[in-house]
FIZADREN-518646 format. One line per field, with one value per atom (N, C-alpha, C): x, y, z; atom name; chain. Coordinates in nm, 3 decimals. Layout:
BEGIN
c1 <- (X | ...)
c2 <- (Y | ...)
c3 <- (Z | ...)
atom <- (CA | ...)
kette <- (A | ...)
//
This chain:
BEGIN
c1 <- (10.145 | 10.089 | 10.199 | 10.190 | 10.295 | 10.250 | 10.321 | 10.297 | 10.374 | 10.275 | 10.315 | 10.352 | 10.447 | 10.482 | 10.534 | 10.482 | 10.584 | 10.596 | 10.719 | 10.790 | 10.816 | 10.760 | 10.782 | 10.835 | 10.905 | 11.002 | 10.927 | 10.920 | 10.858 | 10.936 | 11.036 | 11.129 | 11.090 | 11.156 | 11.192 | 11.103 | 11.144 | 11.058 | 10.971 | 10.817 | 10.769 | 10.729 | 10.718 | 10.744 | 10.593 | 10.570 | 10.449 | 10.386 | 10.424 | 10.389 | 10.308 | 10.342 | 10.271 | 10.207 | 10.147 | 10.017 | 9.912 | 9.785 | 9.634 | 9.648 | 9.570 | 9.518 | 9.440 | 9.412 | 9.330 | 9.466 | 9.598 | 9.627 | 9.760 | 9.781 | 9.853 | 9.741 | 9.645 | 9.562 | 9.554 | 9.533 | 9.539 | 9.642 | 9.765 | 9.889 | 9.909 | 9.949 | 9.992 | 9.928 | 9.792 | 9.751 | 9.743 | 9.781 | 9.765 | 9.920 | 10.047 | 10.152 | 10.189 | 10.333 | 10.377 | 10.461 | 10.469 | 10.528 | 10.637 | 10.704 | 10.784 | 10.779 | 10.766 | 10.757 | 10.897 | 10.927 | 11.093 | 11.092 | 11.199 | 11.195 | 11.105 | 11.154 | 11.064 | 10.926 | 10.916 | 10.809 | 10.739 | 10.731 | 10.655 | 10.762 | 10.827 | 10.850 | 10.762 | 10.758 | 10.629 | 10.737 | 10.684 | 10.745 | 10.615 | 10.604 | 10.573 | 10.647 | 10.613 | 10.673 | 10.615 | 10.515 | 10.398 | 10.306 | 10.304 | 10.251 | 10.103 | 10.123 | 10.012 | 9.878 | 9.765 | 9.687 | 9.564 | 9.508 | 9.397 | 9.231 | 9.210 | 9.101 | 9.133 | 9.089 | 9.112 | 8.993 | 8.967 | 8.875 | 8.910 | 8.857 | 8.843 | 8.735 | 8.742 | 8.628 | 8.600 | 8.443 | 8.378 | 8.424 | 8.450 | 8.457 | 8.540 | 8.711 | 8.787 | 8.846 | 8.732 | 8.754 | 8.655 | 8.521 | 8.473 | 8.543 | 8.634 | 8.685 | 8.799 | 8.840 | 8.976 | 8.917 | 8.840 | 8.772 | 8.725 | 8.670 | 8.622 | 8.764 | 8.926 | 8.993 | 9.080 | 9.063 | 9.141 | 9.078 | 9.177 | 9.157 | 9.090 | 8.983 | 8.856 | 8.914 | 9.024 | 9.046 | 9.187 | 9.209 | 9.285 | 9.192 | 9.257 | 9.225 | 9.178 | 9.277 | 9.238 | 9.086 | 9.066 | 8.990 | 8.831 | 8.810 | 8.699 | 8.668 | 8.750 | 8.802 | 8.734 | 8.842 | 8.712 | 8.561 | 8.551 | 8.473 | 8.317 | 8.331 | 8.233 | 8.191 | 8.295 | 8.303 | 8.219 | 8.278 | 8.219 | 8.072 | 8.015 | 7.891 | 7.805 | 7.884 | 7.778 | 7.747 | 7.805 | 7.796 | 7.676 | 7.592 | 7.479 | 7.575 | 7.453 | 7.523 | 7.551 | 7.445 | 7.517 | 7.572 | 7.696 | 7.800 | 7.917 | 7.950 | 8.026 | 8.209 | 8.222 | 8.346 | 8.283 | 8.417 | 8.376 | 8.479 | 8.466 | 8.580 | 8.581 | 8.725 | 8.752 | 8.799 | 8.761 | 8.813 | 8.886 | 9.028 | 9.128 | 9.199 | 9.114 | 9.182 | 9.165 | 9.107 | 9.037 | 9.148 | 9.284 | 9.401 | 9.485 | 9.627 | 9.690 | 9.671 | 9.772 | 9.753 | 9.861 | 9.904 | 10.008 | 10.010 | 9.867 | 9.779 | 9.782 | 9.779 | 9.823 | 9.961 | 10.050 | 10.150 | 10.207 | 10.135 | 10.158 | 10.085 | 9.966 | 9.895 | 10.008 | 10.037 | 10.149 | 10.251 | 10.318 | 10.395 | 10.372 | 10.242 | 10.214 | 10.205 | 10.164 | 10.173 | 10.271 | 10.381 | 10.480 | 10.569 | 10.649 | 10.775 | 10.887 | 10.886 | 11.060 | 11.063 | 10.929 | 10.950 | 10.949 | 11.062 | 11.032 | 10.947 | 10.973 | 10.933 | 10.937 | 10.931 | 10.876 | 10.892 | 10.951 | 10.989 | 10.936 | 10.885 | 10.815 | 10.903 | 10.948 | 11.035 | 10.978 | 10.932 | 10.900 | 10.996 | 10.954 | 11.057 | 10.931 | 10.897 | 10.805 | 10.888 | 10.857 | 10.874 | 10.827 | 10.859 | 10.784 | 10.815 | 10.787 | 10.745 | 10.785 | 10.824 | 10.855 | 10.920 | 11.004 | 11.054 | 11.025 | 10.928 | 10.805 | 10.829 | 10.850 | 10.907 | 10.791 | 10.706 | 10.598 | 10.589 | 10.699 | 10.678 | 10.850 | 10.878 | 11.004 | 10.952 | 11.080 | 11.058 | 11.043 | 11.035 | 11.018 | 10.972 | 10.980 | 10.898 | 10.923 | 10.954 | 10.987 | 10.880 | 10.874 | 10.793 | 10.846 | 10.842 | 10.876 | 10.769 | 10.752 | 10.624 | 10.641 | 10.612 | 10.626 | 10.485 | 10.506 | 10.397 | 10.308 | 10.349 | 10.337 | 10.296 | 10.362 | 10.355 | 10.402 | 10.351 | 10.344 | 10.395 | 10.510 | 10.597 | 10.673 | 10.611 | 10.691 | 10.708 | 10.778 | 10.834 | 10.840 | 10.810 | 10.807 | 10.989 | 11.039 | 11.154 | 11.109 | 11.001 | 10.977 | 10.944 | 10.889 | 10.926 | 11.077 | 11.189 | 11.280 | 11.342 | 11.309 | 11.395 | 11.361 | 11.249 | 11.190 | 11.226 | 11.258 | 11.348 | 11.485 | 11.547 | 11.662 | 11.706 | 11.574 | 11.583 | 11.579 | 11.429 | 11.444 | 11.589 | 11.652 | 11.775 | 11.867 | 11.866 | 11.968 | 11.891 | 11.784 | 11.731 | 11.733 | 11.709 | 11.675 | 11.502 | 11.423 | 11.286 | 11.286 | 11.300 | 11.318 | 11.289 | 11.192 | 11.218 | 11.395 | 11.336 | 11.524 | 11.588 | 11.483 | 11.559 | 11.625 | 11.520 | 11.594 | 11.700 | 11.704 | 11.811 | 11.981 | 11.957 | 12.104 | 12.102 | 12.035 | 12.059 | 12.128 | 12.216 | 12.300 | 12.206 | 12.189 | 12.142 | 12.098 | 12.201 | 12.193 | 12.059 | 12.067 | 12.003 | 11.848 | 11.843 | 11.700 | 11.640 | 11.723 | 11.655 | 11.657 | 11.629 | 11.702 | 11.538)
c2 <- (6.603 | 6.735 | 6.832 | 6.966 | 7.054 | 7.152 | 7.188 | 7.298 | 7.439 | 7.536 | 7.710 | 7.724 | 7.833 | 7.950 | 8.046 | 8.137 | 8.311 | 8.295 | 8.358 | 8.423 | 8.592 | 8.674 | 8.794 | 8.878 | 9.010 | 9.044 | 9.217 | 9.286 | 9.410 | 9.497 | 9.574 | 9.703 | 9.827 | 9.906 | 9.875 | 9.833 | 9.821 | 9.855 | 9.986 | 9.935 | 10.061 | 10.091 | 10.256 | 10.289 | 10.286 | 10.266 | 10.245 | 10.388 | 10.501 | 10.613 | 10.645 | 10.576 | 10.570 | 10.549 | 10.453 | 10.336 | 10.377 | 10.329 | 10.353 | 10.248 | 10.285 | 10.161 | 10.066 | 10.051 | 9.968 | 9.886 | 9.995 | 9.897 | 9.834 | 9.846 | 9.801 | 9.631 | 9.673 | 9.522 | 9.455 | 9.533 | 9.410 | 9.345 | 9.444 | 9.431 | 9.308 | 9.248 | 9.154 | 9.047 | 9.083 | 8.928 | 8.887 | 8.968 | 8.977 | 8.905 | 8.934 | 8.905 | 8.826 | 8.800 | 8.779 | 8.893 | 8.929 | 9.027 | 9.039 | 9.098 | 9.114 | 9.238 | 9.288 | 9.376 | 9.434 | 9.579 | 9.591 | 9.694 | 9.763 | 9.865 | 9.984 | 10.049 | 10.148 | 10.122 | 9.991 | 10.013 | 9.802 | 9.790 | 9.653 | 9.623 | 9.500 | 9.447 | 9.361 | 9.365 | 9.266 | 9.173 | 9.031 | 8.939 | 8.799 | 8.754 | 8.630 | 8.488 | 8.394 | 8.242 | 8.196 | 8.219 | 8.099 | 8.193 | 8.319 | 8.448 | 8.520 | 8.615 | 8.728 | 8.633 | 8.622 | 8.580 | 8.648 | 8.629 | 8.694 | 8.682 | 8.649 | 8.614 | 8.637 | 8.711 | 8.648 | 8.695 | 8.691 | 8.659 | 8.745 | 8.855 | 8.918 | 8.928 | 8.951 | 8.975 | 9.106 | 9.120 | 9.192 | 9.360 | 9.324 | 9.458 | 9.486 | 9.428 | 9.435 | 9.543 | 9.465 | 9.523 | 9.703 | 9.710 | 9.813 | 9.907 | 9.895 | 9.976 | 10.029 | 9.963 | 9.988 | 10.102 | 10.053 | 10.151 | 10.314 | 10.273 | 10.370 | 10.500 | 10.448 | 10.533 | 10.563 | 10.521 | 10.483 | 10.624 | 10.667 | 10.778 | 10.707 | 10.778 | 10.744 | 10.792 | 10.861 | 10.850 | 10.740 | 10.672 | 10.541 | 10.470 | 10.398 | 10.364 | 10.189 | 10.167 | 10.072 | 10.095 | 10.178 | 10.212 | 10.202 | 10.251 | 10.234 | 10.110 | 9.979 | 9.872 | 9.799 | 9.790 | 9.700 | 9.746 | 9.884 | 9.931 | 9.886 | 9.899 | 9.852 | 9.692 | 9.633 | 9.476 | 9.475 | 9.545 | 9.544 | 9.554 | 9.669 | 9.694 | 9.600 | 9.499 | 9.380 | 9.284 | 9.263 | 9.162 | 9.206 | 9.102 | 9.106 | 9.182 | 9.270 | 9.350 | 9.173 | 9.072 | 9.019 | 8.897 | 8.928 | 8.877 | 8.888 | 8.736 | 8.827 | 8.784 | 8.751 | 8.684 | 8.798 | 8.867 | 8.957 | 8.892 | 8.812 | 8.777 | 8.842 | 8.865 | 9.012 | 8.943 | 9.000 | 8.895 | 8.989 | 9.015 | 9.058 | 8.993 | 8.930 | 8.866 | 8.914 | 9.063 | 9.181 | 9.233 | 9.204 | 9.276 | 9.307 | 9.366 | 9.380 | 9.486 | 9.434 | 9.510 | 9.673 | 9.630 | 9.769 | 9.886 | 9.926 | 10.018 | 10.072 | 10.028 | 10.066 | 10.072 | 10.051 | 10.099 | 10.246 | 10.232 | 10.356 | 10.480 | 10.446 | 10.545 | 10.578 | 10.464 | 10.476 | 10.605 | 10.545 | 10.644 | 10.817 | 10.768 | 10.902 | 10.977 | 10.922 | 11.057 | 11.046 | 10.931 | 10.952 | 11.049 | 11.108 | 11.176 | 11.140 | 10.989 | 10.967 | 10.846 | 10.806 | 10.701 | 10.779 | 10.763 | 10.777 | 10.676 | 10.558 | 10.425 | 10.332 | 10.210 | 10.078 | 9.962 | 9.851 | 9.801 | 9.675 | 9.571 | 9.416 | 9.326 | 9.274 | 9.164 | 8.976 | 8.948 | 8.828 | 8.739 | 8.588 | 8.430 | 8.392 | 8.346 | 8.216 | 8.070 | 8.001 | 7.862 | 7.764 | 7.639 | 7.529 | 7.389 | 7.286 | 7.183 | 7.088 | 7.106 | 7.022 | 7.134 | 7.076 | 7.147 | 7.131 | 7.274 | 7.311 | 7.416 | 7.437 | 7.574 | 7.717 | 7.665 | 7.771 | 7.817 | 7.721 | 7.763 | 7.880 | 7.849 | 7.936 | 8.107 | 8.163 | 8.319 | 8.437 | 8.547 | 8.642 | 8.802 | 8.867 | 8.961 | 9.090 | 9.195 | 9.341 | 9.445 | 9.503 | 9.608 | 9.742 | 9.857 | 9.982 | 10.074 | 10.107 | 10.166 | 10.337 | 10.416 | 10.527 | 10.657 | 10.775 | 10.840 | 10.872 | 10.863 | 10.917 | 10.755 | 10.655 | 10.546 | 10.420 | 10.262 | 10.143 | 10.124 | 10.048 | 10.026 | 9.835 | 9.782 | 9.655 | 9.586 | 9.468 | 9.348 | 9.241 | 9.138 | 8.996 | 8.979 | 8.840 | 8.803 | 8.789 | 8.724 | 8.721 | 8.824 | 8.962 | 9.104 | 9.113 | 9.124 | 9.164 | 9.042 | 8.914 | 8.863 | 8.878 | 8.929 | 9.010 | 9.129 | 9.212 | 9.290 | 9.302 | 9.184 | 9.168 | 9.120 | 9.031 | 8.979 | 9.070 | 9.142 | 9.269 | 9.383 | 9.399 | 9.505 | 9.423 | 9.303 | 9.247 | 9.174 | 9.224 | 9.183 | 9.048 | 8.926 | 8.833 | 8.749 | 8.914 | 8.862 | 8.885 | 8.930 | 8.944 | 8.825 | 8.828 | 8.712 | 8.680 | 8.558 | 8.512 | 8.581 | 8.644 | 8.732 | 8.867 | 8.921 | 9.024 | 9.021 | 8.924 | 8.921 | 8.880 | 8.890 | 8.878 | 9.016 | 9.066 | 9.230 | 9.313 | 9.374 | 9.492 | 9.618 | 9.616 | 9.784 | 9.848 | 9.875 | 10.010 | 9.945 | 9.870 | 9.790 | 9.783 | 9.782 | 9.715 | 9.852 | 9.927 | 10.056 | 10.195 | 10.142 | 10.197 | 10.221)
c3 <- (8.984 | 9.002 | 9.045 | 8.986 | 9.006 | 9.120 | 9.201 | 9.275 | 9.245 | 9.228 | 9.169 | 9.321 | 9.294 | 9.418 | 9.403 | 9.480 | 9.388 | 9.547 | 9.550 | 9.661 | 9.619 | 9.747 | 9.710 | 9.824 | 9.808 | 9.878 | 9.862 | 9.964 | 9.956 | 10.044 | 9.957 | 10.051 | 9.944 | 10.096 | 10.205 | 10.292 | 10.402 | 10.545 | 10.495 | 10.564 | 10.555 | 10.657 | 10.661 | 10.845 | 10.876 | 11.014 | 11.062 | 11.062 | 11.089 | 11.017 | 10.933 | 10.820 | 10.675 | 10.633 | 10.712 | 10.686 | 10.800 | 10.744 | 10.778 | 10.893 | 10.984 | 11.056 | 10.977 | 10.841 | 10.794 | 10.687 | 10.685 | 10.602 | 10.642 | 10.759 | 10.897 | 10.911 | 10.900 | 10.943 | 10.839 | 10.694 | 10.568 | 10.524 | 10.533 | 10.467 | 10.455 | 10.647 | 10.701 | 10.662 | 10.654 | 10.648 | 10.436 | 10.377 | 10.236 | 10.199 | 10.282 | 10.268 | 10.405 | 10.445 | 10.543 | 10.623 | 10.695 | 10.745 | 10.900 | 10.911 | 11.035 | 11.065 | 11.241 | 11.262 | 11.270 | 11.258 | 11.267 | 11.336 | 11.386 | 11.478 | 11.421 | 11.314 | 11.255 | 11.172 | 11.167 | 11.062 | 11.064 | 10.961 | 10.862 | 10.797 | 10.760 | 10.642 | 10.619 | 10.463 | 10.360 | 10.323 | 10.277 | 10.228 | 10.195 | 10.124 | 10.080 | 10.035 | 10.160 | 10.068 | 9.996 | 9.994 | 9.849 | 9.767 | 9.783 | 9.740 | 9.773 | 9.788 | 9.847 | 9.842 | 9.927 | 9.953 | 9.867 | 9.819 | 9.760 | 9.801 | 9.935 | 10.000 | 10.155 | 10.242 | 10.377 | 10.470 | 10.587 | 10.656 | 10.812 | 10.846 | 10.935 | 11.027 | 11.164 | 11.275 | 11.216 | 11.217 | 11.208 | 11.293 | 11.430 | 11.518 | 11.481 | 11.484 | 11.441 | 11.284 | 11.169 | 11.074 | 11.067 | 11.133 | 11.152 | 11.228 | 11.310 | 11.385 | 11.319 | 11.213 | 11.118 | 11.039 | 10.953 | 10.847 | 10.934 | 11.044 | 11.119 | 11.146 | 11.220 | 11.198 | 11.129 | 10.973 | 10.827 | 10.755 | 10.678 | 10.618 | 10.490 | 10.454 | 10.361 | 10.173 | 10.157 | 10.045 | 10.039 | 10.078 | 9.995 | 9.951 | 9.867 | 9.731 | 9.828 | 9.919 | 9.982 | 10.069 | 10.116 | 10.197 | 10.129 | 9.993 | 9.901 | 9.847 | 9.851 | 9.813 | 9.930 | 10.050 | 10.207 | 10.193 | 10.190 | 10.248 | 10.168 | 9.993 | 9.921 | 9.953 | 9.959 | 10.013 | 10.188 | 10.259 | 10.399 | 10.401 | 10.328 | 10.318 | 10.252 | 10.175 | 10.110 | 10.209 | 10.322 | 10.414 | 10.498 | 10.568 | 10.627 | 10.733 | 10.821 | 10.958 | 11.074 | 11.060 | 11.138 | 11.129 | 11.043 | 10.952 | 11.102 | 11.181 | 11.303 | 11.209 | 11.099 | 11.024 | 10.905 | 10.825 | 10.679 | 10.600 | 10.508 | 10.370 | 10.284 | 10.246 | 10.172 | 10.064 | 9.949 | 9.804 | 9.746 | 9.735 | 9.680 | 9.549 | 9.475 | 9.369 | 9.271 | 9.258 | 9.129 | 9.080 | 9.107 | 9.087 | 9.170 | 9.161 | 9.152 | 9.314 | 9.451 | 9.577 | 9.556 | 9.466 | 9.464 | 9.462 | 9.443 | 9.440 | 9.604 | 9.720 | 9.858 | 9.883 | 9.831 | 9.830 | 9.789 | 9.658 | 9.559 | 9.664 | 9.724 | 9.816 | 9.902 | 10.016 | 10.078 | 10.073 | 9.932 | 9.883 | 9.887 | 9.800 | 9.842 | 9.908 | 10.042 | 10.187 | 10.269 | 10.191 | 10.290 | 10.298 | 10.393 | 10.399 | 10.370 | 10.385 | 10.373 | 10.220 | 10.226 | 10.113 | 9.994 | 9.923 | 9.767 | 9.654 | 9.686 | 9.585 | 9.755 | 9.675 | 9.739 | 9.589 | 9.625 | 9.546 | 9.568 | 9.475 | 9.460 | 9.379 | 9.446 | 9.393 | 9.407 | 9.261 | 9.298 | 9.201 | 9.260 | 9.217 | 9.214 | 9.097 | 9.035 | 9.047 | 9.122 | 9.092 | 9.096 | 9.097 | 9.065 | 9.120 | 9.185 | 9.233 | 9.155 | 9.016 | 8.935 | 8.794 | 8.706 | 8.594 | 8.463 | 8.523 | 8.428 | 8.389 | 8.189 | 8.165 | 8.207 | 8.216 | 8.263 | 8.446 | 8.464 | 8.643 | 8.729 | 8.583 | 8.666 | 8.612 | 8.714 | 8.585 | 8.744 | 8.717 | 8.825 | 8.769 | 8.856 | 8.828 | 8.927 | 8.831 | 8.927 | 8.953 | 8.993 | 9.020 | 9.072 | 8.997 | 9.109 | 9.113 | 9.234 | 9.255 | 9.344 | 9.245 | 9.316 | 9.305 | 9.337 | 9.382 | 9.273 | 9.158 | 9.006 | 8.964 | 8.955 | 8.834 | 8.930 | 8.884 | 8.916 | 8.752 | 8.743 | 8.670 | 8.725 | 8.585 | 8.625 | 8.498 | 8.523 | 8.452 | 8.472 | 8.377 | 8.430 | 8.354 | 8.375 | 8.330 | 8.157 | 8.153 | 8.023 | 7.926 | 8.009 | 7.907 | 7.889 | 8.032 | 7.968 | 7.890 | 7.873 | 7.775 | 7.635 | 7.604 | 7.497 | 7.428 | 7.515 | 7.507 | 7.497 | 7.526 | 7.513 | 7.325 | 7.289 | 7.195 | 7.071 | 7.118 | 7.036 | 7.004 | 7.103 | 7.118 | 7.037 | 7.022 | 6.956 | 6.806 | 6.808 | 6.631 | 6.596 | 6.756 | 6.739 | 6.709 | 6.720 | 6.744 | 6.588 | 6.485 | 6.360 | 6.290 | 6.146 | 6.086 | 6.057 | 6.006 | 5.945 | 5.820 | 5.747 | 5.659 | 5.724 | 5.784 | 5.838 | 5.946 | 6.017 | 6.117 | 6.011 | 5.912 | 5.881 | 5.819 | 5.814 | 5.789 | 5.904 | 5.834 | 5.927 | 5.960 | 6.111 | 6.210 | 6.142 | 6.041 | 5.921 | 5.827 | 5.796 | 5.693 | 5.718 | 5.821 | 5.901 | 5.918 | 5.939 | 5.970 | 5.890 | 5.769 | 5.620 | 5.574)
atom <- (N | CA | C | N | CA | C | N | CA | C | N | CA | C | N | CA | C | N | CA | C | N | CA | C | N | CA | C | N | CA | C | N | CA | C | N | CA | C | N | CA | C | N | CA | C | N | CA | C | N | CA | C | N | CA | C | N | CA | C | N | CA | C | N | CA | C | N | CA | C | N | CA | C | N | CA | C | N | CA | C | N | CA | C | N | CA | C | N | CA | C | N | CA | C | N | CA | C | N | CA | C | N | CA | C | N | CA | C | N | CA | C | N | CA | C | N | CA | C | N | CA | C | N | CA | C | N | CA | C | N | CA | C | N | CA | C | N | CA | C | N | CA | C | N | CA | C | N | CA | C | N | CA | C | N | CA | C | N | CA | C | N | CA | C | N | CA | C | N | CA | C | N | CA | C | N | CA | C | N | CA | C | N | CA | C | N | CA | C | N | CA | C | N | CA | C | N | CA | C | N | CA | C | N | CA | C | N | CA | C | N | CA | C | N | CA | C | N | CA | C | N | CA | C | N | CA | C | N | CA | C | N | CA | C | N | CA | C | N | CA | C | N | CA | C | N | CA | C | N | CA | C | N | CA | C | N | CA | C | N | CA | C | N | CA | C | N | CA | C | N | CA | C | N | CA | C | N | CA | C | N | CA | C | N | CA | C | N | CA | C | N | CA | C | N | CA | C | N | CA | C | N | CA | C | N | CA | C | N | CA | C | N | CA | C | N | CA | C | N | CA | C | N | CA | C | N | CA | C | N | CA | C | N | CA | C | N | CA | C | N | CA | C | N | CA | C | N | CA | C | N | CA | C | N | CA | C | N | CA | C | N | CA | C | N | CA | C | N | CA | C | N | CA | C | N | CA | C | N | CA | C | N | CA | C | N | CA | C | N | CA | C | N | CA | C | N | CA | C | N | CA | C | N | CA | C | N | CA | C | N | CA | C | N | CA | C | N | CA | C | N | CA | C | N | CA | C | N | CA | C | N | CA | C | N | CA | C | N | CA | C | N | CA | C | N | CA | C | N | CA | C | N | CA | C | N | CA | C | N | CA | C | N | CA | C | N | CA | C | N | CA | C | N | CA | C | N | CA | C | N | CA | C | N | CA | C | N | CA | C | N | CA | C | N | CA | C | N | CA | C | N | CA | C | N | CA | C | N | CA | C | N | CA | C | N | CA | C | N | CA | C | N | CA | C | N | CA | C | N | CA | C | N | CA | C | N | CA | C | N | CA | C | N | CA | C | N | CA | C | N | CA | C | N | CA | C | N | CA | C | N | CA | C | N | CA | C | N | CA | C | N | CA | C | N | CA | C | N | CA | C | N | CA | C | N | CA | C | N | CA | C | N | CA | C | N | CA | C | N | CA | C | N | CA | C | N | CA | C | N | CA | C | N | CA | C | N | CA | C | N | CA | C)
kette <- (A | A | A | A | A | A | A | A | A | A | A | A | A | A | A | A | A | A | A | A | A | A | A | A | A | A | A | A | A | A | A | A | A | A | A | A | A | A | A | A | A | A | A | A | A | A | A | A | A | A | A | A | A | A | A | A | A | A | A | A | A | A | A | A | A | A | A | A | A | A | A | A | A | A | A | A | A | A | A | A | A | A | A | A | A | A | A | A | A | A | A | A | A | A | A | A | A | A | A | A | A | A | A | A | A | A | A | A | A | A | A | A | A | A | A | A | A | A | A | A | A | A | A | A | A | A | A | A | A | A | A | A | A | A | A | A | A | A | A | A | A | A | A | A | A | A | A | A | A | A | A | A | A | A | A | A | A | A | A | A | A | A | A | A | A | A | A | A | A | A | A | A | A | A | A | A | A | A | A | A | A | A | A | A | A | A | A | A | A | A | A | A | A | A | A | A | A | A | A | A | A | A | A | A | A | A | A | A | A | A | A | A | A | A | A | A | A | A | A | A | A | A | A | A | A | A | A | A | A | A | A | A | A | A | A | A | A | A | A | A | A | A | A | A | A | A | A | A | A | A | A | A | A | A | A | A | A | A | A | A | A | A | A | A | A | A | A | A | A | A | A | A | A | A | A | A | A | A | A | A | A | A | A | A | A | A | A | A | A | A | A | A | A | A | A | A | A | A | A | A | A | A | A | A | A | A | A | A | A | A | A | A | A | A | A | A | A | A | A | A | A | A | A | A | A | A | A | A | A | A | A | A | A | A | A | A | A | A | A | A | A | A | A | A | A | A | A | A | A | A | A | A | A | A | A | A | A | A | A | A | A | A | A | A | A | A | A | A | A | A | A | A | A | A | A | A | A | A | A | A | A | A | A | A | A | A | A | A | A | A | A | A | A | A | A | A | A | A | A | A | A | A | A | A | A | A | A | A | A | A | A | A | A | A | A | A | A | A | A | A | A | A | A | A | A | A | A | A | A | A | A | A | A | A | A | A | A | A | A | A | A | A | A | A | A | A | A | A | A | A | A | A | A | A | A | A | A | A | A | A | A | A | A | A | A | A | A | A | A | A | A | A | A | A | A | A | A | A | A | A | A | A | A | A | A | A | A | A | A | A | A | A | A | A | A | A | A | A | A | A | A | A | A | A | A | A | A | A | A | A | A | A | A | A | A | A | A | A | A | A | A | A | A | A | A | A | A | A | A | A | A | A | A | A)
//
């Protein structure tokens, strides 16, 4: 049996400033994190969690002084409200996609951040061509922009007119594009 793992890396630091009280409480537990003088660093060893499990007061009191248009904030909050009121544990199912979407918010009201960047390592437990590989992300106020290793080696192939049948790859630049 093989074991998957993405390891992921989230800079910069983001300043504590920036972030909601609601997403100061998810972040951490969605990733791994260190506190740093100015702010959060994000990081993952085995990759972002997509389920986790909060006290009730805890999580009501977040939402309560969390600004109501993040994108995160509409996200707990539809989830919170499905839970019985006396639910004293709320499990939050984050596996609908992609968390980058609170970042990109992030971005947005920050002052000093321009982007925020996701850097992941796929690997594997055993050598499995499907377990290696990695994956970029740049995320800024406008656009969430990324790549796995396997787009850009696609692209690489393409730029060099290796994805081409075999007739056409012995055709010259000029030729191909004639």
């Amino acid at each position: 049996m093989a074991d998957y793992f993405t390891q992921v890396v989230v800079q910069p630091t983001i300043p504590n400033g920036d972030m909601t009280t609601l997403e100061r409480l998810i972040l951490p537990l969605v990733y791994g994190s260190d506190e740093e003088k100015d702010g959060i660093y994000f990081y993952s060893e085995t990759g972002p969690a997509d389920s986790i499990m909060l006290d009730r007061e805890v999580l009501e009191k977040a939402l309560e002084t969390s600004a109501r248009d993040s994108s995160l904030y509409d996200t707990i909050a539809k989830q919170f409200a499905a839970h019985a009121a006396n639910d004293a544990i709320i499990e939050l199912d984050l596996s609908g996609g992609s968390i980058d979407f609170v970042f990109q918010d992030i971005v947005r009201r920050s002052a000093t951040l321009k982007y925020v960047t996701i850097v992941a390592a796929f690997t594997c437990s055993k050598m499995r061509s499907d377990g290696f590989g990695g994956a970029a992300t740049l995320i800024t106020a406008a656009a969430i922009l990324g790549k796995s290793t396997t787009d850009i080696l696609e692209d690489f192939l393409s730029e060099t007119g290796l994805d081409q049948p075999d007739d056409l790859q012995t055709l010259s630049t000029d030729e191909r594009h004639a």
